[in-house]
C-alpha positions as CSV (number, residue, x, y, z in Angstrom):
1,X,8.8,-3.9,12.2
2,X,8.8,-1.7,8.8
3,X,5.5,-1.5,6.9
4,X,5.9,0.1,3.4
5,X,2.7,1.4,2.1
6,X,1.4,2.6,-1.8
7,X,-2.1,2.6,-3.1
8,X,-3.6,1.1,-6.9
9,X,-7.0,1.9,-7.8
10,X,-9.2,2.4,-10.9
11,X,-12.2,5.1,-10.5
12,X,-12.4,6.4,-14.2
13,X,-12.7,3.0,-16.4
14,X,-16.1,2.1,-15.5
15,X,-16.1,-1.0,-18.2
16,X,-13.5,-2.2,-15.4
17,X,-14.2,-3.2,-11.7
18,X,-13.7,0.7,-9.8
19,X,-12.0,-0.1,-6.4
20,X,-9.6,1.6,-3.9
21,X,-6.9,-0.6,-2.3
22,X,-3.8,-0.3,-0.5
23,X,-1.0,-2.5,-1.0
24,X,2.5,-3.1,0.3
25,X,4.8,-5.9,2.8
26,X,5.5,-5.3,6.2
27,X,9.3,-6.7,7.3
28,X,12.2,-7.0,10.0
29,X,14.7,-7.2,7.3
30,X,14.5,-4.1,6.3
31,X,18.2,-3.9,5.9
32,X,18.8,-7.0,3.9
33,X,16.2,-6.6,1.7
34,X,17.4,-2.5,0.7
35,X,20.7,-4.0,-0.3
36,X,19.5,-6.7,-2.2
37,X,16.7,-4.6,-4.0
38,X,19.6,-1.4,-4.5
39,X,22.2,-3.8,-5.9
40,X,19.2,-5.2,-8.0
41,X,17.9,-1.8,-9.3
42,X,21.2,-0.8,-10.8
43,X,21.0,-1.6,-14.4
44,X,18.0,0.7,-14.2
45,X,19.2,4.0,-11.6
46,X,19.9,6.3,-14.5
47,X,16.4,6.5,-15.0
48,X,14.3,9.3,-13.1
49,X,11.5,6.9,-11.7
50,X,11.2,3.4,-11.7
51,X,7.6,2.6,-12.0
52,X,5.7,-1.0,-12.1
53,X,3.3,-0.3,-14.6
54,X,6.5,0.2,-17.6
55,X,7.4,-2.6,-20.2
56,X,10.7,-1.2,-19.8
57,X,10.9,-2.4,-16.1
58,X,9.2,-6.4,-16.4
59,X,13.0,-8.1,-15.6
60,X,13.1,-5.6,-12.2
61,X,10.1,-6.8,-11.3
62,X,10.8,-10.6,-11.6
63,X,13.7,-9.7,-8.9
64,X,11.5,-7.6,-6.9
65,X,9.7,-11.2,-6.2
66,X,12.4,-12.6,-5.9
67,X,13.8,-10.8,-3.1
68,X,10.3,-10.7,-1.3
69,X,10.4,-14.5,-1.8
70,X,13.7,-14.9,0.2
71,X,13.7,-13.1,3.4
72,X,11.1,-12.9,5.8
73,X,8.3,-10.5,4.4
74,X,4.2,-10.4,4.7
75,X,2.4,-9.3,1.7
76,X,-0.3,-6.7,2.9
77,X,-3.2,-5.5,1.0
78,X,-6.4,-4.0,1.8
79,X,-9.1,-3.8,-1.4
80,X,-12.7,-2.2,-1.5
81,X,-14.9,-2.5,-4.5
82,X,-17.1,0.9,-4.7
83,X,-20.0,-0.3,-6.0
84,X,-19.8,-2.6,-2.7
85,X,-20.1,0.4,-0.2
86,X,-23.7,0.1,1.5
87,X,-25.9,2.9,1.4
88,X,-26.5,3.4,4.5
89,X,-22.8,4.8,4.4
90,X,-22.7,6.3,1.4
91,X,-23.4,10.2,3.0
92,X,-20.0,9.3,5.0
93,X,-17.8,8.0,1.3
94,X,-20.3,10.4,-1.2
95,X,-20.6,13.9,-1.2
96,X,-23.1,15.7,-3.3
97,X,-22.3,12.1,-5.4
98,X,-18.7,12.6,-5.7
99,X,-16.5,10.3,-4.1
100,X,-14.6,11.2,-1.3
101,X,-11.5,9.7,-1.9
102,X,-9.7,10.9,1.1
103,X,-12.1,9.5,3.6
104,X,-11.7,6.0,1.9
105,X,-8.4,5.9,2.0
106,X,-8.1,6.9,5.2
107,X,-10.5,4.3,6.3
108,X,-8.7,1.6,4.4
109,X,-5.3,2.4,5.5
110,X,-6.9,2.1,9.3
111,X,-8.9,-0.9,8.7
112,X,-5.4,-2.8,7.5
113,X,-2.7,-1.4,10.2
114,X,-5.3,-2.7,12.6
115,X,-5.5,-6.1,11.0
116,X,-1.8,-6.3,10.8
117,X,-1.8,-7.6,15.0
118,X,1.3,-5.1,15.3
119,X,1.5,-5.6,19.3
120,X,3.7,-7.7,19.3
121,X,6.3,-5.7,18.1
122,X,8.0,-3.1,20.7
123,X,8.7,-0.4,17.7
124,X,6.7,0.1,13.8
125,X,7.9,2.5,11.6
126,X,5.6,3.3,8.4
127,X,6.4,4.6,5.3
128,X,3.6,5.6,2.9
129,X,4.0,6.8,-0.9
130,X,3.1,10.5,-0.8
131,X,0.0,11.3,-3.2
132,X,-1.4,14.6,-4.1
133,X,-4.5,15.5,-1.3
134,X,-6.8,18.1,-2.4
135,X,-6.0,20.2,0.5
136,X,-3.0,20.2,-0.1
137,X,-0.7,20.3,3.1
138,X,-3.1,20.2,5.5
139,X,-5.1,17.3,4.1
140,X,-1.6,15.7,4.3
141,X,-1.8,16.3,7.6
142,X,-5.0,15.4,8.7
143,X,-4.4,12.5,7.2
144,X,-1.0,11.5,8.9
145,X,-3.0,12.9,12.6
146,X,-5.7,10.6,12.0
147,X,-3.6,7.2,11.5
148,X,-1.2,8.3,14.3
149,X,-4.2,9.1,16.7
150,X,-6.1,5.3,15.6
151,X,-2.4,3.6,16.0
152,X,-1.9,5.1,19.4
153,X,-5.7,3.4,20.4
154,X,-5.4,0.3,18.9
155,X,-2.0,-0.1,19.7
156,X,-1.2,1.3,23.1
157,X,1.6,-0.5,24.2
158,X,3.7,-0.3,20.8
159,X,6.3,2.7,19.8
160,X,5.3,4.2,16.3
161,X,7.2,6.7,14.4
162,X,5.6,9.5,12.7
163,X,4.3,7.9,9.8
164,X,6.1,8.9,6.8
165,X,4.6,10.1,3.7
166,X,7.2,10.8,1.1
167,X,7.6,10.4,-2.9
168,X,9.2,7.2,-4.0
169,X,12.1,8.5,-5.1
170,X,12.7,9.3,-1.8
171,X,13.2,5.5,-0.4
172,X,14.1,2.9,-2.8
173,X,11.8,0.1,-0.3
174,X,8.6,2.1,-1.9
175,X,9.6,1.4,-5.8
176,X,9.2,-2.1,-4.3
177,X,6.1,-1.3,-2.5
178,X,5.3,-0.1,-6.0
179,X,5.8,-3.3,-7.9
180,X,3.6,-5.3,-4.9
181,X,1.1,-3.0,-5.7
182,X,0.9,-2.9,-9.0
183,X,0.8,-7.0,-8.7
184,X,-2.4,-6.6,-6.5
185,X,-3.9,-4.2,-9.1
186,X,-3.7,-7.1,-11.6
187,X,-5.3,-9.3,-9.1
188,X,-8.2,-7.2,-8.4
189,X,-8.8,-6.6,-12.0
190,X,-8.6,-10.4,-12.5
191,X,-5.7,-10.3,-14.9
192,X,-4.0,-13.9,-14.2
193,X,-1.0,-12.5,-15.7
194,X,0.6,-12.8,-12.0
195,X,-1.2,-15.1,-9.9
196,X,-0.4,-13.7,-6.5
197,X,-1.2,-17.9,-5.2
198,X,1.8,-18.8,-7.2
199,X,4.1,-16.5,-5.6
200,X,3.4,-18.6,-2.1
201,X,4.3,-15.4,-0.2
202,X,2.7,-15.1,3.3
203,X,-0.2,-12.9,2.2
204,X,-2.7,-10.7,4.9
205,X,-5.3,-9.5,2.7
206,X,-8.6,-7.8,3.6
207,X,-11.8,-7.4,1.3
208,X,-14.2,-4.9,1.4
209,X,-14.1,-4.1,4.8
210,X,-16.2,-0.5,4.3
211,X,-19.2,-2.6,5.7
């Protein structure tokens, strides 16, 4: 199994729902689906990123669905409104009332790997979209020790690679992570510009689970 992993949030806007999530598909066909998507982003390789949230890139991301729609792919997402985090946690997600971002994300990421019933499969490889961690290389790392070491409980039986945290432009599967993502985003914000319903994709989907 091949989980591809990349994270939409709003903290700043606060005339707009603030929420963390992480979104993304888990596949087999990870080697179908790289051709299809490669062939599909030609038109557009020239350019240094491909990003979702660009005008520029609207007919790639009709394609990107399309794809998804055809081959055997889960939807994943896991969402978590702030304003929703009780208090008696909020010493373990606030610190001297600043949000700690890396602890929440790191909770979320676990919270959805371990909804994802991954024992059935005898090997998962992960691929994450790297992001900026305020300590730098070694908050990268903590952050990769801590999945590994929760994958390794909840999943004793299964063989997981290293989880990889790398840019986009470093796997072209992530740019479509990207666009799932940036769908989800929509969702959460209630835009109906995409209704995820009306993509009948098999969706696992987790709300608010920093309970």
């Amino acid at each position: 199994m091949y989980i591809f992993l990349d994270e939409s949030y709003n903290l700043k806007d606060r005339n707009k729902k603030q929420f963390i999530s992480i979104n993304g598909f888990m596949t087999t066909n990870v080697s179908i689906i790289r051709k299809r998507w490669l062939r599909a982003r030609i038109p557009y390789a020239h350019r240094q990123r491909i990003h979702a949230n660009e005008c520029y890139f609207s007919p790639l991301r009709e394609k990107a669905f399309e794809i998804i729609k055809t081959h055997q792919v889960y939807l994943i997402s896991v969402f978590q409104n702030i304003r929703s985090i009780p208090c008696y946690q909020n010493k373990k997600y606030f610190t001297k009332n600043k949000l700690n971002f890396e602890k929440i994300y790191t909770d979320l990421c676990k919270h959805l790997l371990f909804s994802l019933n991954l024992d059935e499969y005898k090997k998962v490889v992960i691929t994450i979209d790297n992001r900026k961690y305020k300590a730098g290389m070694i908050g990268k790392k903590e952050f990769r020790d801590a999945v590994e070491m929760e994958l390794k409980i909840m999943y004793p039986d299964v063989v997981f690679e290293k989880p990889r945290l790398v840019p986009s432009s470093s796997d072209i599967l992530l740019e479509l992570a990207d666009f799932i993502s940036n769908a989800f985003y929509k969702y959460y914000q209630d835009d109906k510009k995409r209704d995820l319903a009306e993509l009948k994709i098999k969706t696992i989907q987790i709300k608010n689970p920093l309970k």
